[in-house]
C-alpha positions in Angstrom: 29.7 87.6 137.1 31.2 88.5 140.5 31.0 84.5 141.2 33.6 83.9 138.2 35.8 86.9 139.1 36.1 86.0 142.7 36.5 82.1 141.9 39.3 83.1 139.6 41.3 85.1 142.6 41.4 82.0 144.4 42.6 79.8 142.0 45.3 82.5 141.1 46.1 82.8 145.6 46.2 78.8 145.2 48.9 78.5 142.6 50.8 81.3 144.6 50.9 80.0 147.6 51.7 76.0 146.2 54.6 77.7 144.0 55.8 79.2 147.3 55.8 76.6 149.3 58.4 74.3 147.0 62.2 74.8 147.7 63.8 77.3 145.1 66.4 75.6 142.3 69.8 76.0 142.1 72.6 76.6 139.6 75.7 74.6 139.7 79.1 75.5 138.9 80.4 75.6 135.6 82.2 73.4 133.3 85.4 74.2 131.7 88.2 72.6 129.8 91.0 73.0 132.1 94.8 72.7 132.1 97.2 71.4 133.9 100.4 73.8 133.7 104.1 71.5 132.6 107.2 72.9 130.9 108.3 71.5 127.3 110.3 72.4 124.4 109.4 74.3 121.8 110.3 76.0 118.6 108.4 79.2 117.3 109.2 80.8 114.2 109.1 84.3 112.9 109.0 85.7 110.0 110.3 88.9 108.3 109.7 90.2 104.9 112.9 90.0 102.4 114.3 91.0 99.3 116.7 89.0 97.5 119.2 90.2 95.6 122.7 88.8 93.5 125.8 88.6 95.8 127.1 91.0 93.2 124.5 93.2 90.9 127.4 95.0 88.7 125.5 97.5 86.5 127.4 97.6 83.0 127.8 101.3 81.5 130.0 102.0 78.4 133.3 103.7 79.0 133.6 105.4 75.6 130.7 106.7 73.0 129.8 105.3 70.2 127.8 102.7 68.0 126.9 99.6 69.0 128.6 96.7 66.1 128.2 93.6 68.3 125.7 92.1 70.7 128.2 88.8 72.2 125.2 87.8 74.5 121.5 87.2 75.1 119.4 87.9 77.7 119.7 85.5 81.1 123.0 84.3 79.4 125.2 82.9 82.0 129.0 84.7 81.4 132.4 84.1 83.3 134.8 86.8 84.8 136.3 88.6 81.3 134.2 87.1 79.1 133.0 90.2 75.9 129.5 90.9 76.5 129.4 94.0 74.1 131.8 95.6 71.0 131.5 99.2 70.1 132.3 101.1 66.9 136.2 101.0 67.1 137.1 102.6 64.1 137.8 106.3 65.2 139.6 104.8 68.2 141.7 103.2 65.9 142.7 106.2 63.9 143.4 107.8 67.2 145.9 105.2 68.8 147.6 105.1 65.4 147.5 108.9 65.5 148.8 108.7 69.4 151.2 106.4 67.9 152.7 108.8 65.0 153.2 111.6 67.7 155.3 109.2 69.6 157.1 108.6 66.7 157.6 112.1 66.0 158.5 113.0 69.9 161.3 110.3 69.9 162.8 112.0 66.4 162.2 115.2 68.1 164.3 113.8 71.4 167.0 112.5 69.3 167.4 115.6 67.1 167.8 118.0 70.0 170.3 115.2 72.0 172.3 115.7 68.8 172.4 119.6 68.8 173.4 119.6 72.7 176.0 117.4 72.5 177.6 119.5 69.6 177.2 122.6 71.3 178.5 121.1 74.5 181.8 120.3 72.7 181.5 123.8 70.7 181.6 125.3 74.3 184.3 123.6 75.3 186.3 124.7 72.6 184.9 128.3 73.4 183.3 128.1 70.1 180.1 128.9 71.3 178.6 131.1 74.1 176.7 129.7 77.5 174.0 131.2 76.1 173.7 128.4 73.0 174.7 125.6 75.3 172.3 126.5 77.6 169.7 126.8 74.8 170.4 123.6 73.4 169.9 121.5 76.5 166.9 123.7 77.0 165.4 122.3 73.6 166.2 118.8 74.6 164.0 119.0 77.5 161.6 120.4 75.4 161.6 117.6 73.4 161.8 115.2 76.1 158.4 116.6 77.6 156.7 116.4 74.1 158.0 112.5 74.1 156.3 111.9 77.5 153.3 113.7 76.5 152.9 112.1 73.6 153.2 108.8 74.7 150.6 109.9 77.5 148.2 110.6 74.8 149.3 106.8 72.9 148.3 104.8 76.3 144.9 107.1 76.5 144.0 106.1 73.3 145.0 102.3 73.7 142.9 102.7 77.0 139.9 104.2 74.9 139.9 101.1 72.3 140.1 98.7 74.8 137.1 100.5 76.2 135.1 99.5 73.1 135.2 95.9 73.9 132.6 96.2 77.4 133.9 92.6 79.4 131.7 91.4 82.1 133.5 92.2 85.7 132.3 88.9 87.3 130.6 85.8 86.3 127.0 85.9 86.9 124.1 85.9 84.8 123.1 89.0 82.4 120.0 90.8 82.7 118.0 92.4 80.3 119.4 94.2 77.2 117.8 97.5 76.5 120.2 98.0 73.6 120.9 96.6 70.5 123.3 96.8 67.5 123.4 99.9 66.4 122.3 101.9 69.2 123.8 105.3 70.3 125.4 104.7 73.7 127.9 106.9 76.0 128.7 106.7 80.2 125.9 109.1 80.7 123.3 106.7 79.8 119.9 106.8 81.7 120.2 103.3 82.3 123.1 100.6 82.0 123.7 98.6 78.9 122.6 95.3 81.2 123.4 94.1 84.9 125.5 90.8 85.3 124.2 89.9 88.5 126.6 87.1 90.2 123.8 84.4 91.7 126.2 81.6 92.8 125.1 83.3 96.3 122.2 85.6 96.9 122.0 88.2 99.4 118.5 88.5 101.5 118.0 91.6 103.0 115.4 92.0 105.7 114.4 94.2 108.5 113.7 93.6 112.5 112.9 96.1 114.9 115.2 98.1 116.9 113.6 96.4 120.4 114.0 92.9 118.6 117.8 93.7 118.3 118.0 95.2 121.3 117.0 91.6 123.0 119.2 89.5 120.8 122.3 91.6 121.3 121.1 91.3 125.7 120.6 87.7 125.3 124.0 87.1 123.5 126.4 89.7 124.4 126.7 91.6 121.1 126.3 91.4 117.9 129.4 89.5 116.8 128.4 87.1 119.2 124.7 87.3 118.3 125.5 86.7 114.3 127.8 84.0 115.7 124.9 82.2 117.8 121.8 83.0 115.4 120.3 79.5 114.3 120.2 79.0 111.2 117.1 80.6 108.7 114.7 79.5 106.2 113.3 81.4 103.1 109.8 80.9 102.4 109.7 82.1 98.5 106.8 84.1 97.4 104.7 81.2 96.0 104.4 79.8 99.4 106.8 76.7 99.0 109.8 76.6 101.2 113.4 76.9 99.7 115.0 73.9 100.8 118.6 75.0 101.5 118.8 76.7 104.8 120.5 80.2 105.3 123.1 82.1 107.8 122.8 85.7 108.9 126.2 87.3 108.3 125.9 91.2 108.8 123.4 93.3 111.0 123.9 97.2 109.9 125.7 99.2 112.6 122.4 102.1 111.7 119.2 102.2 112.8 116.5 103.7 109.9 115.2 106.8 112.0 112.2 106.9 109.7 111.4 103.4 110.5 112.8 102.3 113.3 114.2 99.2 112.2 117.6 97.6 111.2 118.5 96.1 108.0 120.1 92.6 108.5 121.6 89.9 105.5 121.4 86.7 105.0 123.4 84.4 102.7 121.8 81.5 100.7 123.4 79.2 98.3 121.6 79.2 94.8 123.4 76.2 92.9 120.3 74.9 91.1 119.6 78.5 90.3 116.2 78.7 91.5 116.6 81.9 93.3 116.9 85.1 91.2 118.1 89.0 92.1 115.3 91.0 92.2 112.5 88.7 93.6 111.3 88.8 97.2 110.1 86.1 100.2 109.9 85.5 104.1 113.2 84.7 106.0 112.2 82.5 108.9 114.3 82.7 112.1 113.5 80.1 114.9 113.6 80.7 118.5 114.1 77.4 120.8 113.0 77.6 124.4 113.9 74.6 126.4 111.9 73.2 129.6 109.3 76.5 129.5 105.9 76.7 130.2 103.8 76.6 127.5 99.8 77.6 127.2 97.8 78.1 124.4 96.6 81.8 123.6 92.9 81.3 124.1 93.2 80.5 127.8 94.6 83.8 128.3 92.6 87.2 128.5 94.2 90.6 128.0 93.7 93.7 130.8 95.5 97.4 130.0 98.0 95.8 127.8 98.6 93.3 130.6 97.9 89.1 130.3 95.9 86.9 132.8 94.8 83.8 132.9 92.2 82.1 135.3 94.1 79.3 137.6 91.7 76.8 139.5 91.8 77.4 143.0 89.3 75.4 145.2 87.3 74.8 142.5 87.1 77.9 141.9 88.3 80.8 139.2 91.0 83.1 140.2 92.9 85.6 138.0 96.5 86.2 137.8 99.1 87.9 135.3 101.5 86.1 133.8 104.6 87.3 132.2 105.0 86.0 128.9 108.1 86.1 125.6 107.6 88.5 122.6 108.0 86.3 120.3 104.6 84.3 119.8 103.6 82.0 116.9 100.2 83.3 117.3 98.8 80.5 118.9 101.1 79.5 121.9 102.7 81.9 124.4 105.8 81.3 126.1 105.3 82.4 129.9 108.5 83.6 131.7 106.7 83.9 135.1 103.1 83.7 136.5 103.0 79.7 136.6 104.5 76.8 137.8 104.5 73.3 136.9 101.2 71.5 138.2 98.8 74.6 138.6 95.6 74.4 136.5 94.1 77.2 134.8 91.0 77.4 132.7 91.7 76.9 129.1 89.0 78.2 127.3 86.1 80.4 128.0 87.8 83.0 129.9 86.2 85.7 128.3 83.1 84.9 130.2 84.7 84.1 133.4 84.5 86.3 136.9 86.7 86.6 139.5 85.0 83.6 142.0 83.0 81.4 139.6 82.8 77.8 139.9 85.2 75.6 138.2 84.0 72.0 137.0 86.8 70.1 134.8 84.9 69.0 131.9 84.9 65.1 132.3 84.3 65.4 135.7 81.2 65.0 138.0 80.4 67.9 140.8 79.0 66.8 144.6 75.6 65.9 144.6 73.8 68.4 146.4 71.3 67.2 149.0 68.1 66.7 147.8 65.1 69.0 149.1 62.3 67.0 150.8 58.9 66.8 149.1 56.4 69.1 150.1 53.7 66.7 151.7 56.2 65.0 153.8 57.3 69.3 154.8 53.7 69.9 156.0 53.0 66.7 158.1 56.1 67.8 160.0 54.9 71.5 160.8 51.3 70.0 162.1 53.2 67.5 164.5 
């Protein structure tokens, strides 16, 4: 038993000591995809949420009360400026204007009567036929009946107004929404909601919102804002089913106030809609692009973020060195523009940063390191310590 055991210790002293005596291996650098920095062109676009809305949404109330008789339109109807859209009772309006009518009648009889009595008493007077007191009540009644005349004509164009009121015109042309009443319906101006909308679509307004930082750089970059709505490229609208309009857009107005709640500033666009595809009401993506010419371009996975600040790893002898690099706002998420950091011809590490230290050892992928000098064999390593 003690044979085995110590037999055992020596073959365990003999693999030690052979495993000592070869040379340890080594680990060679790394290989990484690397790039090699240059400027280009490019085009990133960014997108804010919109609402679209008719040049002109007119809501249609009813000036008068009163019946509905007659429904001229239908629903989605397309009407021109003027044309009758709905015709309320008009009989009592009637009666009134003819009433309105009669008193003017009346008043002018009235006006003629007391023009006759004051010119007889002004002749009476001068014949000292009469007293100042009756000339001076005569003319009195003629003004008197004068005002009566004007009032009562007042009340005649009030009540031609108030039937032409019964016949509701649309404002614009445009295309009518929906129509929540019908023919013999109960409507008045203090309805809960209009009679329709008429909602002009030749244009459509798009209404969307950028930051107050976001305006703050356009209005550095061009001046201010007439000049920035002046030099603002032109914008798409991506439409809520994904597909692209395919008539391209012009911010025209950027509000002069800043939403405190929010933040942000409201800005419009202006689309032509002369197939009529876009409608008041519905909603989409305006797309504004930014063009940077001759910039440095690098994608967002060779870059590594440090207390809010962005590195990447450039190839310096071979091996990895970290730098920051400033780089634009506006990103398409895959690209960033850097403003400074790089120059054309450095090389930095695309990919695999994450797992990158300060130091490591860069191999361009494709490429073949220096051989490193082979170690001898052992045999040959204990001849030469015996000579």
């Amino acid at each position: 038993m003690k044979k085995t055991i110590v037999k055992a210790v020596c073959a365990a002293c003999c693999l030690t000591a052979a495993s000592c005596g070869q040379a340890p291996m080594t680990m060679g650098p790394g290989e990484y995809a690397v790039l090699n920095v240059a400027t280009a062109d490019r085009t990133i676009p960014t997108n804010y949420s919109a609402s679209i809305r008719g040049r002109q949404d007119i809501n249609i109330y009813p000036q008068v009360s009163g019946t509905i008789s007659q429904l001229c339109v239908s629903e989605g109807q397309t009407v021109s400026k003027g044309q009758t859209l709905f015709i309320i009772d008009q009989v009592p309006y009637k009666a009134a204007l003819q009433t309105a009518e009669a008193n003017v009648a009346a008043a002018k009889a009235g006006v003629a009567t007391a023009q006759l009595t004051y010119d007889s008493h002004k002749e009476l007077f001068a014949r000292n036929v009469v007293s100042q007191f009756d000339l001076s009540t005569a003319e009195n009644q003629l003004l008197t009946a004068k005002a009566q005349l004007a009032q009562a004509e007042a009340q005649r164009v009030n009540a031609a107004n108030s039937l032409s009121y019964t016949v509701v015109k649309a404002p614009s042309a445009g295309v009518v929404g929906t129509l929540p009443y019908r023919v013999g319906a109960l409507v008045s101006p203090s309805l809960p909601q209009p009679l329709t909308t008429v909602s002009d679509n030749s244009q459509m307004y798009v209404y969307f919102s950028m930051t107050e930082n976001q305006l703050l750089d356009l209005t550095r970059q061009w001046g201010s804002i007439a000049a920035t709505l002046q030099n603002m490229p032109d914008v798409q609208l991506l439409l809520n089913d994904g597909s692209l309009y395919d008539t391209t857009g012009r911010i025209e107005s950027i509000s002069g106030v800043i939403d405190t709640s929010t933040g942000s500033v409201q800005l419009r666009a202006v689309f032509d809609n002369k197939g009529g595809l876009l409608h008041s009401g519905g909603s989409g993506n305006v797309i504004i692009p930014s063009t940077f010419k001759d910039c440095i371009v690098i994608p967002q996975g060779a870059t590594f973020e440090l207390q809010d600040k962005v590195y990447v790893y450039k190839v310096v002898d071979g091996k990895a060195s970290a730098g920051m690099i400033d780089v634009e706002k506006i990103s398409d998420g895959r690209e960033y523009i850097v403003r400074s950091g790089l120059t054309p011809g450095e090389v930095i590490v695309a990919e695999g940063v994450g797992l990158l230290r300060e130091g490591t050892p860069i191999v361009a992928k494709g490429s073949q390191p220096a051989a490193a000098p082979a170690a001898a064999p052992a045999a040959e390593t204990e001849t030469a310590k015996e000579e």
